[in-house]
MMTF fields as JSON, N, C-alpha, C and O atoms, coordinates in Angstrom:
{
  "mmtfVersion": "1.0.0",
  "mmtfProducer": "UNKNOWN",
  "numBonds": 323,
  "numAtoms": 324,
  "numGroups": 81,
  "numChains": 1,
  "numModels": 1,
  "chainsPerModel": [1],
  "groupsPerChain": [81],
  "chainIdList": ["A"],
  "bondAtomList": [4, 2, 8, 6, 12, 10, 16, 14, 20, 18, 24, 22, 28, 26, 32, 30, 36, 34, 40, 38, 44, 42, 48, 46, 52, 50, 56, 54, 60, 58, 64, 62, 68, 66, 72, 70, 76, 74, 80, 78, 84, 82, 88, 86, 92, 90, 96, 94, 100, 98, 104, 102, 108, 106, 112, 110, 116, 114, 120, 118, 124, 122, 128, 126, 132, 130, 136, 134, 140, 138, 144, 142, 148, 146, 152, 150, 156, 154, 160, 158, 164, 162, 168, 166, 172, 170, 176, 174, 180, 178, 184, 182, 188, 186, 192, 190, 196, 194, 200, 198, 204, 202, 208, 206, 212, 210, 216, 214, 220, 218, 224, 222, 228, 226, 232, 230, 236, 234, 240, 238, 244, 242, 248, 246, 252, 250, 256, 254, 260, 258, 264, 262, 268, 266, 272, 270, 276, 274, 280, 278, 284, 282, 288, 286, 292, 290, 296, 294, 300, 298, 304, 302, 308, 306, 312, 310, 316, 314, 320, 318],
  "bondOrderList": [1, 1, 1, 1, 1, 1, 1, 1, 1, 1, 1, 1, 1, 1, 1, 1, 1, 1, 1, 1, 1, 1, 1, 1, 1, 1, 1, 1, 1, 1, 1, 1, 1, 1, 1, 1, 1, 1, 1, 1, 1, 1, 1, 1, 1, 1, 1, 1, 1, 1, 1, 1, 1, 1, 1, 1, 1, 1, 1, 1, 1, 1, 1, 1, 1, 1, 1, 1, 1, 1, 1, 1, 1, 1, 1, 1, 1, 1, 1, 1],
  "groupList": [{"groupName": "UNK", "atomNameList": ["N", "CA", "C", "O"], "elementList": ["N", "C", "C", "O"], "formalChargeList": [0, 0, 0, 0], "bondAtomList": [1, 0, 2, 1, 3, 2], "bondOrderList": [1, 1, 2], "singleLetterCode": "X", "chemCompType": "L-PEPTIDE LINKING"}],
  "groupTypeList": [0, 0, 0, 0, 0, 0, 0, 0, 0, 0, 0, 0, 0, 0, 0, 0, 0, 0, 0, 0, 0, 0, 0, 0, 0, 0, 0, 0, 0, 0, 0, 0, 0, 0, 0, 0, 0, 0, 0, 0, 0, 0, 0, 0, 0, 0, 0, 0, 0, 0, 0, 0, 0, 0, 0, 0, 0, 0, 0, 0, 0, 0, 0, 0, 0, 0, 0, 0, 0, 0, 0, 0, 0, 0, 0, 0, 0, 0, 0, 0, 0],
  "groupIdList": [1, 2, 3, 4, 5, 6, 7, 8, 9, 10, 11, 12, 13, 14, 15, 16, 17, 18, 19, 20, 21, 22, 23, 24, 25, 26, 27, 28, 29, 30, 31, 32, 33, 34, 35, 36, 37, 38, 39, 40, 41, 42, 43, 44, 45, 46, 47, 48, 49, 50, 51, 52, 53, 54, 55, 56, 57, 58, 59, 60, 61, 62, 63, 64, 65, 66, 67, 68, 69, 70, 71, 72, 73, 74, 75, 76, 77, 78, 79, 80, 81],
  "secStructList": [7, 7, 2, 2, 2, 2, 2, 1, 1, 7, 2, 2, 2, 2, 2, 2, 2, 2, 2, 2, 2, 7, 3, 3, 7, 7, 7, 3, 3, 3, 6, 6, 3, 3, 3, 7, 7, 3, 3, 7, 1, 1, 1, 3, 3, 3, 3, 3, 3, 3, 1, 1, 1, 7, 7, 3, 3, 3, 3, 3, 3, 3, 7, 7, 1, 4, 4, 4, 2, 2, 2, 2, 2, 6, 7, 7, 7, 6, 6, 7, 7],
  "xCoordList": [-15.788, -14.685, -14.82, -15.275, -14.468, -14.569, -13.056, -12.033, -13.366, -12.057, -10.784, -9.753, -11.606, -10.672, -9.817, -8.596, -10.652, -10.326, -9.222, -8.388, -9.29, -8.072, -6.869, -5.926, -7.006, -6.121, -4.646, -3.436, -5.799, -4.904, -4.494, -4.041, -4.579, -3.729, -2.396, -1.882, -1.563, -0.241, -0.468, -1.419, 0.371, 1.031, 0.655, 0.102, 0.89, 0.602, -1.015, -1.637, -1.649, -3.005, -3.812, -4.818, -3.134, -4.373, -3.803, -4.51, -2.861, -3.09, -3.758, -4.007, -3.842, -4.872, -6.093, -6.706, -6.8, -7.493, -8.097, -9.304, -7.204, -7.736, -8.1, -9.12, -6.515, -7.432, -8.271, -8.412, -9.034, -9.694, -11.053, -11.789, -11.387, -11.989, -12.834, -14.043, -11.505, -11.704, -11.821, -11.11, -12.959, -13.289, -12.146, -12.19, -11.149, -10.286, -11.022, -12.109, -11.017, -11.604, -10.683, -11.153, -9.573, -8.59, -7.393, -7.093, -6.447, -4.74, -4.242, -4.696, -3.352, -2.321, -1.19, -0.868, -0.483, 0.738, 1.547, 1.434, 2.483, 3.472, 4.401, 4.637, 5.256, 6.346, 7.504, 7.697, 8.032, 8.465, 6.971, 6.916, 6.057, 5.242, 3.824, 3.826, 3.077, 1.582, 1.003, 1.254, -0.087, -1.499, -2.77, -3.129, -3.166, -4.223, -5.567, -5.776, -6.371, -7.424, -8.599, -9.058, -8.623, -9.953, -10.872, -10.689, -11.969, -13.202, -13.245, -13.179, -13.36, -13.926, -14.274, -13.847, -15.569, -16.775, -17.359, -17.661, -17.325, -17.222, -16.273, -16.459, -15.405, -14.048, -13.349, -13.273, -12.415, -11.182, -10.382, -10.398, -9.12, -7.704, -6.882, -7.334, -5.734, -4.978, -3.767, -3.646, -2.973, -1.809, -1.0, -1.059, 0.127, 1.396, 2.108, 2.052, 2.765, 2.987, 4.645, 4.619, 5.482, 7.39, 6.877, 6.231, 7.27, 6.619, 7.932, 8.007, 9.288, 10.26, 10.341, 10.218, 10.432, 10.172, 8.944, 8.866, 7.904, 6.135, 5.83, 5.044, 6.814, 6.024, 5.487, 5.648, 4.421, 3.898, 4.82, 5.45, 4.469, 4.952, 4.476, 4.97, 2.918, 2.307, 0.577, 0.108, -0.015, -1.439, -2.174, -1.961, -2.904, -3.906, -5.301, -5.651, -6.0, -7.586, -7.891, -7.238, -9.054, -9.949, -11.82, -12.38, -12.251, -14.07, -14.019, -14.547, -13.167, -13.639, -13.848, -13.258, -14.739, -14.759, -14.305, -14.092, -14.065, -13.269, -11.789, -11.194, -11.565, -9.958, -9.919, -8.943, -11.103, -10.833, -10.819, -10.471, -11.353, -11.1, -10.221, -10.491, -9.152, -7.642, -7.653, -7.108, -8.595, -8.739, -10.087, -10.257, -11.215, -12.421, -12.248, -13.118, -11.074, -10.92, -10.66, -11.377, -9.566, -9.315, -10.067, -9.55, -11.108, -11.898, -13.104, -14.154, -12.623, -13.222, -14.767, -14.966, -15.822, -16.929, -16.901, -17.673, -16.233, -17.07, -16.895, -16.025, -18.561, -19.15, -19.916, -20.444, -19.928, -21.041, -22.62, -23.738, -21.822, -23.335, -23.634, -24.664],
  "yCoordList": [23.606, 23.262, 21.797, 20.927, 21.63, 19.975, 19.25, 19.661, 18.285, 17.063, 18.235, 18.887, 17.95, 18.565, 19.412, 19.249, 20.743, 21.952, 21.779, 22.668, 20.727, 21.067, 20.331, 20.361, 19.658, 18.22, 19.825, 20.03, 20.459, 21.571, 22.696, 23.723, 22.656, 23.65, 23.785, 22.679, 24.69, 24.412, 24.056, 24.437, 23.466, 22.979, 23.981, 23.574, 25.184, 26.413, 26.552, 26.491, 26.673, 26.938, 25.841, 26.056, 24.853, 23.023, 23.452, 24.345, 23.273, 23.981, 25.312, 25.392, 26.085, 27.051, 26.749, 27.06, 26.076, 25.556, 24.631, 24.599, 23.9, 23.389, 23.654, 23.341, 24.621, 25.304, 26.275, 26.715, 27.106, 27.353, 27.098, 27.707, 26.107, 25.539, 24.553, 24.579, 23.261, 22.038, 21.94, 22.677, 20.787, 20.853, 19.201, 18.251, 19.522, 18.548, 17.576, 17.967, 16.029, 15.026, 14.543, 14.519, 14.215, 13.052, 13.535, 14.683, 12.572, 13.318, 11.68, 11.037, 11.171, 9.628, 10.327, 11.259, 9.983, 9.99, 8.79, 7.837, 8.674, 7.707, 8.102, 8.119, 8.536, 8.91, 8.072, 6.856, 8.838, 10.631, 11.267, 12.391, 11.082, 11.56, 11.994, 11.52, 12.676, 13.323, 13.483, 14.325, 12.34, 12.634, 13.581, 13.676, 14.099, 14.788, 14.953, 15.803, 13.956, 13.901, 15.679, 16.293, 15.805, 16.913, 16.226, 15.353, 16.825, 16.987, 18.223, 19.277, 18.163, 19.6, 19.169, 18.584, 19.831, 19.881, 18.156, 17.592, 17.686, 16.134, 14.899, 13.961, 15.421, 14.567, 15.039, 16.236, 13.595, 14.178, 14.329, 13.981, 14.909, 15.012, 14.561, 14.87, 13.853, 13.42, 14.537, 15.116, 14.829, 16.003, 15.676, 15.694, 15.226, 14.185, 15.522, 16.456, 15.503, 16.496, 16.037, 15.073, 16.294, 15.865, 16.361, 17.395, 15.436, 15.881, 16.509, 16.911, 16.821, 17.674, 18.808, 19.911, 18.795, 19.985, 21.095, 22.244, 19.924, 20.392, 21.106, 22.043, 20.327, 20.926, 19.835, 18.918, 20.369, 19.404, 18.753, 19.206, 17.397, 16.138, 15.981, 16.069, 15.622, 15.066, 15.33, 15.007, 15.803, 15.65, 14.307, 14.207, 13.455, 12.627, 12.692, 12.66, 12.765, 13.666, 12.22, 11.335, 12.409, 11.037, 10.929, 11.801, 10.178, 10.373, 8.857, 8.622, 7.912, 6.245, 6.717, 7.745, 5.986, 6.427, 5.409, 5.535, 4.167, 2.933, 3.303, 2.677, 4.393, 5.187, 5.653, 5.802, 5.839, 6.268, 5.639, 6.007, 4.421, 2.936, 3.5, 3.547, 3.933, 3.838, 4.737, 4.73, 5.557, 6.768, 6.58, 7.305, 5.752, 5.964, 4.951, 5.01, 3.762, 2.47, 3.745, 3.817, 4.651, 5.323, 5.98, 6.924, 6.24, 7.249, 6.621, 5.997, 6.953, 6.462, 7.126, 8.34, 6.114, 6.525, 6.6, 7.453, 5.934, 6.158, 7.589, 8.434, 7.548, 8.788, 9.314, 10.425, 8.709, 9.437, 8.595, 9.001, 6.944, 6.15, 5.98, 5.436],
  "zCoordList": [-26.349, -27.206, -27.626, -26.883, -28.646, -29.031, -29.389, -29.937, -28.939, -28.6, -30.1, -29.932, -31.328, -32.476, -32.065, -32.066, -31.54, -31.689, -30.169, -30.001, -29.242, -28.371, -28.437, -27.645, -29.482, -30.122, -30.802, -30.71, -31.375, -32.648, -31.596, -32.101, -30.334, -29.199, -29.176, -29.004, -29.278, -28.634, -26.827, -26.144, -26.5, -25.06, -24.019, -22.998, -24.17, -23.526, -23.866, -22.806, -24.687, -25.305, -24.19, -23.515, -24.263, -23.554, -22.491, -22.023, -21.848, -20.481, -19.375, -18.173, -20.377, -20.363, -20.334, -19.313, -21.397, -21.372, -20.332, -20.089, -19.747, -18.912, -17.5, -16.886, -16.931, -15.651, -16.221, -15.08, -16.973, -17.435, -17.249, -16.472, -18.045, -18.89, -18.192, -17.967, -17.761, -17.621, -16.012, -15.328, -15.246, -14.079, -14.167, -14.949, -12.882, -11.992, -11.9, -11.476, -12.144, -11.977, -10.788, -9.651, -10.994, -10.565, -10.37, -10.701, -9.72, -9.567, -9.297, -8.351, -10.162, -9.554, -9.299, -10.036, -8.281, -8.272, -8.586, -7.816, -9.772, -10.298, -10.544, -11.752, -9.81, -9.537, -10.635, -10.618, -11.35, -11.279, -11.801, -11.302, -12.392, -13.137, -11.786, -10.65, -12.165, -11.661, -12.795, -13.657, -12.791, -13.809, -13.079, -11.905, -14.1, -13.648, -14.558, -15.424, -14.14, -15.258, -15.077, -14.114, -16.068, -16.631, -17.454, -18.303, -17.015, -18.026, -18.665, -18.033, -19.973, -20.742, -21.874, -22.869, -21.241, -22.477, -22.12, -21.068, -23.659, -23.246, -24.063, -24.838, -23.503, -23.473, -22.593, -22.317, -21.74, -20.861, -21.294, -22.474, -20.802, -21.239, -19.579, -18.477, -19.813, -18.893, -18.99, -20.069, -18.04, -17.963, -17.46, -16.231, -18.076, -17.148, -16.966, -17.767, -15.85, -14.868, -14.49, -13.724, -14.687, -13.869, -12.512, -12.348, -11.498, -9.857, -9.665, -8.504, -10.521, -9.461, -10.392, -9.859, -11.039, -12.372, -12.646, -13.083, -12.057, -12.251, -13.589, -13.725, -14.873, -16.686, -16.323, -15.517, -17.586, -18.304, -19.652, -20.608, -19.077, -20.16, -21.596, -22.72, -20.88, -22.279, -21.883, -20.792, -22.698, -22.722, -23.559, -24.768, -22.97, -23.871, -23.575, -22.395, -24.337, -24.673, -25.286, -25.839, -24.95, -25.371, -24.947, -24.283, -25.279, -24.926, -24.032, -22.945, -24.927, -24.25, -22.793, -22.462, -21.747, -20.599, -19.921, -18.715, -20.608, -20.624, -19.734, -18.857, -20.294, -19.724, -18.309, -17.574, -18.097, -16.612, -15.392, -14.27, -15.918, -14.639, -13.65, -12.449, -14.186, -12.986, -11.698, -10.594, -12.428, -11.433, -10.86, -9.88, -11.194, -10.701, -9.632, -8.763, -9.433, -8.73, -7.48, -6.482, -7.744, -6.097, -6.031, -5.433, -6.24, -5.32, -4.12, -4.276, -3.305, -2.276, -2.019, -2.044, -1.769, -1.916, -0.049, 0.39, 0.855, 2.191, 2.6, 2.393, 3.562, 4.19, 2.758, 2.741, 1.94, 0.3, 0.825, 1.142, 0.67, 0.519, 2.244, 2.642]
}
């Protein structure tokens, strides 16, 4: 699928899509909110999540990889290297 074609999804459609589709990168918790980064294809999409509600908020899809700093800072590499 390309960045276009999931930009033109309904809400229901990109979420599908993504457990689907898209392999789980990441999860922040920022309360009230839960992000949840995906990869699919090659671009991510972020999935703001209500942590007492559990809809989805808002999707943002993007390629910069610039974007994912926030989430690549927590991932803990010990017991990898």
């Amino acid at each position: 699928m390309k960045l276009s074609q999931f930009i033109m999804l309904s809400e229901g459609e990109k979420t599908k899509a993504l457990m689907c589709e898209g392999v789980l990168v990441g999860k922040q918790k920022e309360l009230p909110m839960i992000r949840f980064l995906f990869q699919l294809d090659a671009f991510y999409v972020t999935m703001h999540c209500d942590s007492s509600s559990k809809k989805v908020k808002e999707f943002t899809a993007f390629t910069d990889t610039g974007l994912l700093q926030s989430f690549l800072d927590e991932i803990s590499l010990n017991g990898i290297v």
